[in-house]
C-alpha positions, -999 to +999 in steps of 0.1 A: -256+439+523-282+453+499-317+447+507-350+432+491-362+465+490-339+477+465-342+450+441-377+463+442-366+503+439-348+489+408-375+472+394-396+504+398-368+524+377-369+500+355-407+502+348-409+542+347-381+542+326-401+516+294-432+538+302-426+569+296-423+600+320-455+617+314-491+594+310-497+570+335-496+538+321-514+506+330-485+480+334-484+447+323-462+416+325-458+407+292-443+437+284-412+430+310-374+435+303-353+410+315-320+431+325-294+428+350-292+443+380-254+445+399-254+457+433-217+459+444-197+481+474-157+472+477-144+487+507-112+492+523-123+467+548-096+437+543-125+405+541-142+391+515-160+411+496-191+403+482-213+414+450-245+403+443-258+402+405-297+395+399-321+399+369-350+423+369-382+404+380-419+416+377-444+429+400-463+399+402-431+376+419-418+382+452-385+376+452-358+384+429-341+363+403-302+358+415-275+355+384-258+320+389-226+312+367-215+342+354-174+349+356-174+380+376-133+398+388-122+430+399-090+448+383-071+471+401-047+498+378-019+476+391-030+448+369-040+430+401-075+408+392-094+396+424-113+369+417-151+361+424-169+330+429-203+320+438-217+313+473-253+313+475-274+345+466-241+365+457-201+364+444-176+363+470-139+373+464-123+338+465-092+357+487-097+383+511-090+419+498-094+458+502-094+489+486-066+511+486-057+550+490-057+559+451-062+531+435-087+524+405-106+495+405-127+483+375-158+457+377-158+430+349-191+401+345-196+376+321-229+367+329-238+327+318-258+337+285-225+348+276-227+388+274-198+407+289-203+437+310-178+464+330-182+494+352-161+525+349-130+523+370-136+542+404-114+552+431-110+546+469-123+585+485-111+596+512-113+579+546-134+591+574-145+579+606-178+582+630-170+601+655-199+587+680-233+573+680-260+589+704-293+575+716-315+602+730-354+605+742-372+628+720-406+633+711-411+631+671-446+641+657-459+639+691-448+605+698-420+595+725-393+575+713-353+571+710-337+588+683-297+575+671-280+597+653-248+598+642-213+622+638-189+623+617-156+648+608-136+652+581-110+681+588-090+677+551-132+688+539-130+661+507-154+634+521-185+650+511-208+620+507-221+595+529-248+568+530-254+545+561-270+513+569-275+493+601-276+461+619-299+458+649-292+434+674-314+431+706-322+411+737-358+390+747-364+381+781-398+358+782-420+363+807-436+334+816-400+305+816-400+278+836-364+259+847-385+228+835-400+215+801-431+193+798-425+163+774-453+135+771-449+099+789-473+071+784-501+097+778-490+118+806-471+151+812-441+152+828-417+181+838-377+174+825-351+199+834-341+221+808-307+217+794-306+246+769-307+286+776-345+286+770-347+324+788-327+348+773-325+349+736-313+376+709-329+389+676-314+405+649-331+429+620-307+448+591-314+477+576-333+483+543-340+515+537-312+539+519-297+569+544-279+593+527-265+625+528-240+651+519-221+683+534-211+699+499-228+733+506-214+734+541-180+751+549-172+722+571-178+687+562-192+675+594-219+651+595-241+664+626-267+644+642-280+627+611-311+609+624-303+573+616-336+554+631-363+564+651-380+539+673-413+541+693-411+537+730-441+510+727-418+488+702-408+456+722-372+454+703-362+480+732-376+464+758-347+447+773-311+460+759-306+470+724-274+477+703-272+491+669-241+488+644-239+519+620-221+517+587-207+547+572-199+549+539-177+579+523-190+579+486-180+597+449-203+621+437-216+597+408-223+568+434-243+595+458-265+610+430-271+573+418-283+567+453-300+596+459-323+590+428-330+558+437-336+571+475-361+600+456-379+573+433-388+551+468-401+579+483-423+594+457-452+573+470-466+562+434-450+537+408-463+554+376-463+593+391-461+627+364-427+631+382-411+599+365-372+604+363-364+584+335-338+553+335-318+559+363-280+550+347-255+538+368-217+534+359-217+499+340-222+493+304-228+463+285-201+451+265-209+438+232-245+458+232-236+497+241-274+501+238-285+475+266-298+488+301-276+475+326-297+488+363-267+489+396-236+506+407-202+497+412-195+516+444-155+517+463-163+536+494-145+539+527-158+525+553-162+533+592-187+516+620-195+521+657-219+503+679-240+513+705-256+501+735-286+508+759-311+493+782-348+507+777-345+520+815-314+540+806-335+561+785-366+560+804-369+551+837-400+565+844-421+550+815-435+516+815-416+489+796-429+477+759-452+450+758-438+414+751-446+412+713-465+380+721-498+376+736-489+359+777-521+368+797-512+366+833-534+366+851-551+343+827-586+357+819-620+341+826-629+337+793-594+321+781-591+301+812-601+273+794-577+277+765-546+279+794-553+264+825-555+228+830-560+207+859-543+176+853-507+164+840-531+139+823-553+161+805-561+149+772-562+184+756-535+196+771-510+162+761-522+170+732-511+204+732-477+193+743-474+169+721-473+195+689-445+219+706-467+248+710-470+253+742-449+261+775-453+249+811-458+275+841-472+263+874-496+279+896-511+278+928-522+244+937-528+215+913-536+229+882-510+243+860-509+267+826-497+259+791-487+294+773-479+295+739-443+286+736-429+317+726-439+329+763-417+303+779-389+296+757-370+326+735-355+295+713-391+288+695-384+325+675-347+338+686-310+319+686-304+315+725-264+325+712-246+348+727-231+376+698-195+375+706-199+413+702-230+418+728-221+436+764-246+436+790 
């Protein structure tokens, strides 16, 4: 559940933390530390939970370098010992499992060079749920836009600590779909029915940025509309129907002010800045080296979630819909005519054209007829055309 991003806010900690807090320094690969870096939540979500181990990867790659065969368990205080194995770009418990009220829970990794490594032993805190979601129209630094926010109570006052992430899940409607597909026969277009949804798709986007906060200095611990995302009323993902899925996650102190630092170090705006932190520890230690840097956090929160839904015109009905994040000219202009409108299903530029699966069929008046890039006429060339079980219209 972890994000790209904060392999990249890790590998930034990483680097202030060899060079110094003080001088800016002029970086340079060769003087890299390969570490490990553990990104791991256990909730008290009964599933599968997952873990994902990585090493520490320089500014020059893009992508970061995933741990494969390393023996990695969880122990509970109860001598229970929940196995992981691996599945792709992260560990998976081999059997569903979930965090319990008072428990401890203890992280163990062998990673495959051999060295041994384990978390301090964390407890479940206390379970809290969002109260609602709210989508509202506000105007933020002079620009119009829906802001969700979110609510949460605890009336026993120990929660304390949240963080929150998102998935995004949202409807496209092409403009410019036709019940009928062109396909080439013996050099010469010809319109097929369409036996796949090819009109309505769905796209999906998760969060990766870190939302945290906290109601320690408040007498009640009440989260109150803690701006979750902001989005511009010109951005096409609300242009149709939109739904959101918030996580909540109720945190220890030690995992908030680990993410907090890490949330401070993204947002400082300059790798090598005079306001370097230092290494920013987490809560696992290497085993056989007490000296080695170990970068992550083994975090058991309690989790909650709630999902919204709205439709662009239940928010404003007065203001004119986004654009259709892809350019569909209609009416075609004069000087693009030629790039869209053709006058025969035996065209050789436009077989051609429909011969490489980039363009989509629309008629128009009379003979002639317009090929639009295919992503105005069927949602399937850039968005799954399934359903989400969870999606209400």
């Amino acid at each position: 559940m972890k994000k790209i991003i904060l392999f990249r806010v890790l590998v930034i900690l990483l680097v202030t933390s060899i060079f110094g807090c003080t001088t800016p320094y002029s970086y340079q690969t060769n003087e890299f530390e390969d570490l490990l870096v553990v990104e791991a939540t256990i909730t008290n979500q009964l599933k599968n939970q997952t873990i994902k181990i990585s090493r520490t990867y320089t500014l020059e790659e893009s992508t970061p370098k995933f741990e494969t065969g390393a023996t990695v368990y969880v122990t509970d205080d109860l001598g229970n010992r929940y196995d992981f194995q691996e599945a792709s770009s992260e560990y998976k418990s081999v059997n569903q499992f979930q965090a319990g009220t008072g428990r401890e829970y203890q992280l163990h990794i062998t990673a495959k060079d051999g060295k041994s490594y384990v978390s301090s032993t964390e407890k479940l805190p206390h379970e809290t749920q969002i109260d609602n979601l709210q989508a509202n129209a506000v105007t933020k630094k002079g620009q119009l836009g829906v802001e969700i926010t979110v609510n949460s109570t605890d009336p026993t006052n120990s929660s304390k600590y949240y963080r929150y992430e998102y998935d995004e899940a949202y409807k496209v409607v092409v403009p410019k779909y036709y019940p009928q597909k062109p396909v080439v026969i013996n050099k010469r277009i010809e319109l097929i029915d369409r036996t796949v949804e090819a009109r309505t798709c769905y796209m999906y986007q998760t969060s990766n940025e870190l939302l945290i906060t906290n109601t320690s200095k408040l007498n009640d611990d009440k989260v109150i509309d803690f701006p979750i995302k902001f989005i511009d009323v010109k951005n096409s993902i609300i242009r149709t129907r939109y739904s959101i899925l918030v996580k909540q996650y109720v945190q220890n102190l030690a995992a908030h002010t680990y993410f907090e630092t890490l949330q401070e170090i993204s947002n400082s705006g300059s790798l090598l800045s005079q306001t370097q932190p230092g290494f920013n520890y987490g809560n696992l230690k290497s085993v056989d080296n007490p000296g080695e840097k170990v970068i992550g956090f083994f975090d058991v929160s309690s989790y909650s979630e709630k999902r919204l839904f709205f439709s662009f015109t239940d928010l404003f009905p007065r203001v004119p819909i986004p654009e259709f994040p892809f350019e569909c000219p209609s009416p075609v202009p004069d000087d693009m005519a030629d790039q869209y409108i053709f006058p025969s299903f035996s065209s050789p530029t436009a077989v051609l054209l429909v011969e490489s699966g980039t363009r989509s069929y629309f008629p128009t008046e009379g003979p002639s007829f317009i090929l639009y890039d295919i992503q105005c006429g069927d949602c399937t060339s850039f968005a799954s055309n399934i359903k989400p079980s969870f999606w209400i219209d």
